[in-house]
Residue, then its C-alpha position, 0 to 999 in steps of 0.5 A: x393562570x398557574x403555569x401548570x395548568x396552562x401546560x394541562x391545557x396544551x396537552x389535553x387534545x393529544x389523546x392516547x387512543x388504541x389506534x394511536x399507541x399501536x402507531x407509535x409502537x409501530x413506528x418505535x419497531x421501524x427505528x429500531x430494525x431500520x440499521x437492520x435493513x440498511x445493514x443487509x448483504x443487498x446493501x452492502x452489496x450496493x456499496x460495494x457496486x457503487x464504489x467500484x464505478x467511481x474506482x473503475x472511472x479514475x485513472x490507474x497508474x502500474x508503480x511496478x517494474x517489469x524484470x528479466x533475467x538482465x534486471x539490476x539486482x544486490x550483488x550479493x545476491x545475483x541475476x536471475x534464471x529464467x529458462x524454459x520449463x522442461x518435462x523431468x523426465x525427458x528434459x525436453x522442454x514444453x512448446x505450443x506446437x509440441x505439447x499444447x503449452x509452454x511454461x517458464x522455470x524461474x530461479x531467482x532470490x525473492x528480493x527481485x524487482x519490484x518486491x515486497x520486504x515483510x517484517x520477517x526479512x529482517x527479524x526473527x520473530x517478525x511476521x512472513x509475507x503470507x501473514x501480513x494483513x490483506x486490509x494492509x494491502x490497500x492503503x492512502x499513498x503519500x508521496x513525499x517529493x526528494x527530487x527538489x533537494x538532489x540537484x544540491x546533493x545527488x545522495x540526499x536523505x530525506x529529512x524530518x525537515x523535509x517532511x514537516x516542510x512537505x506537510x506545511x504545504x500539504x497537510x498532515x500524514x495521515x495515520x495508517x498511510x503508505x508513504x513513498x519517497x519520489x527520487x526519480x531514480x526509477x527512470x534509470x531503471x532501463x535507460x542506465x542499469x549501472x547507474x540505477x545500481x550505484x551507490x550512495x544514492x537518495x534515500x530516506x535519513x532513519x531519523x524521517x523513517x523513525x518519525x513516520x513509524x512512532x509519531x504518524x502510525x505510517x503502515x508501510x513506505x516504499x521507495x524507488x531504490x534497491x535500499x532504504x538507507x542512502x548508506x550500507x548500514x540498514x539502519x532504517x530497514x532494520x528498524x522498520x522490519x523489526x518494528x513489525x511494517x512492511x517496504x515495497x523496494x524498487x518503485x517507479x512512476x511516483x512522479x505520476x502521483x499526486x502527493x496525497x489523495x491517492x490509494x495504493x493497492x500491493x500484492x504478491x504471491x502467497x508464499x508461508x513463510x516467504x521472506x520476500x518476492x516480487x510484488x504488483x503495486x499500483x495507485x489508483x489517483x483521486 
């Protein structure tokens, strides 16, 4: 029997009846608005839920410090004031007992504690803290581990050697990543102000800042230190702030990270124009 004939054969009980067509066509409608329906506010809404009891489950840890008016600070800049906010007009200033209230007046450069440095700190045409993105203030946290270079040299730069060592072991930075750098300098934080303050200290070597901009699409870095550069030329925040990223200075609790997996979430103050301000930074660990 010729092969086409046979195939006639095959076909023939599939009749296409009324009822039958009306059920296809149903049946294409239904693969055709199915996205629709998966794409509602209620589903999305689920997502959102069902996201947040796996985030409300895992552990948090605060990457800020807290700050006082004794908190170490760039000489050139100097330490804060925070005093009792006052009536203008009496001076006197507002107490639970006397008004109901109490508030504190702060006078302090933005650069303070843990903070943010936006593009604009360092380039006349980057943009202020109000303008970076708010999907740039959750982000993949990398943690690139200095501490095991420091006790051969106490001022290491992280080098392109090191991170290429990092990634042997640990994978690839990931594209749109915030990378930090662990030097436990934080843990002088309060225990040696003086110390925490010195100067060479560790920090990153431009060369790896330069790599994790153009060859990894990094977002942003932090570090735990006053400064980007182990040295007073600026080399690397020049070049990060006016290539348009964003740093977080003054970290701490990086040794509580493991060195990837986690989410970083960063804000601050909404301040136009702002240059700089004291920010809140904490990892949520996977």
């Amino acid at each position: 029997m010729p092969e086409k004939t046979r195939l006639v054969m095959r076909l023939a009980p599939i009749r296409l009846t009324p009822m039958r067509l009306a059920a296809m066509r149903l049946a294409a409608i239904a693969l055709l608005i199915a996205p629709a329906f998966l794409n509602t506010p209620a589903a999305a809404a689920g997502d959102l839920e069902r996201a947040y009891r796996i985030i409300a489950k895992k552990t948090f840890v605060d990457l800020t410090h807290s700050f006082d008016a004794t908190t170490p600070v760039w000489s050139g800049f100097g330490q804060a004031r925070m005093t009792p906010a006052a009536d203008p007009q009496t001076r006197k200033p507002y107490t639970i007992k006397d008004s109901g209230f109490r508030a504190t007046f702060y006078e302090m450069v933005g650069q303070y504690g843990t903070h943010v440095d936006p593009p604009a700190h360092f380039a006349e045409d980057g943009i202020t803290m109000d303008k970076i993105p708010l999907k740039q203030m959750i982000l993949p946290l990398i943690v690139l581990d200095d501490t095991p270079y420091l006790a051969k040299d106490p001022n290491h730069a992280f080098s392109v050697a090191d991170l290429r060592a990092w990634e042997r072991r640990h994978g690839r930075v990931p594209r749109g990543a915030f990378v930090a750098l662990r030097t436990d300098m934080s843990k002088d934080w309060r225990a040696n102000p003086e110390r925490f303050k010195r100067a060479p200290f560790p920090a990153w070597a431009f060369e790896t800042v330069k790599f994790l901009a153009e060859r990894r699409g990094i977002v942003a870095i932090g570090h735990e230190s006053l400064d980007t550069d182990t040295t007073e030329a600026m080399t690397s925040e020049t070049y990060l702030l006016r290539r348009g990223l964003y740093q977080i200075e003054v970290m701490t609790n990086l040794d509580k990270v493991p060195p990837r997996g986690a989410l970083i979430v960063v804000a601050w103050p909404k301040v136009k124009d702002g240059l700089g301000f004291p920010a809140r930074a904490f990892a949520i660990l996977p």
